[in-house]
C-alpha positions in Angstrom: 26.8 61.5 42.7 22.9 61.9 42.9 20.5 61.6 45.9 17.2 61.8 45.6 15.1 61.4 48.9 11.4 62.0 49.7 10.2 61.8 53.0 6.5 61.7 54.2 6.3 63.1 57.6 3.8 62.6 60.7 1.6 65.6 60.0 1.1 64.8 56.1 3.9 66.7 54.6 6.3 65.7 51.9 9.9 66.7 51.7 12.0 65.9 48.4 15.7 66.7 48.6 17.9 66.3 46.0 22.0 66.6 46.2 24.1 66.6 43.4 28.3 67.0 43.7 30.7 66.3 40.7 33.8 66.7 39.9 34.9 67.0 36.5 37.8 64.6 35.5 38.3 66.2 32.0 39.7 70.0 31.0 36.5 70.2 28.4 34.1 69.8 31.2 36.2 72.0 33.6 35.5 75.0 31.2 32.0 73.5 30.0 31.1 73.7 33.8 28.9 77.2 33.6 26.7 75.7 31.2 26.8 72.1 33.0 25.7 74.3 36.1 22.4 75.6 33.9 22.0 72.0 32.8 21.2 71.2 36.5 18.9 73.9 37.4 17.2 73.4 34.1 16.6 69.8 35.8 15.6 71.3 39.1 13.0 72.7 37.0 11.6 69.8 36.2 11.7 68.1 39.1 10.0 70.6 40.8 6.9 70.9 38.3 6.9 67.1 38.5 6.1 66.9 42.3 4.1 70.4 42.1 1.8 68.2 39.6 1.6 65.3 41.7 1.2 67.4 45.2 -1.9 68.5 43.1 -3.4 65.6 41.6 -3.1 63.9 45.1 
């Protein structure tokens, strides 16, 4: 499961959380998890530029 939540608050800022949990059902992704791990931080990555790009453009 994925959440993705951005919340303006009072004074202006902007807060972007994201949670990600799994479980994996199969044995090939039980061992594949390490590189299913850097798969999600690769991600992060780019949510992070994303937002930094718009925080700047704003």
């Amino acid at each position: 499961m994925d959440v993705f939540v951005v919340r303006l608050e009072s004074d202006g800022t902007v807060r972007f959380t994201v949670a990600a949990t799994s479980r994996p059902q199969w044995a090939l992704a039980r061992v594949a998890r390490p590189a299913t791990r850097l798969v999600q931080l690769w991600m992060m990555g780019r949510y992070l530029r994303v937002l930094r790009a718009l925080r700047r453009s704003g």
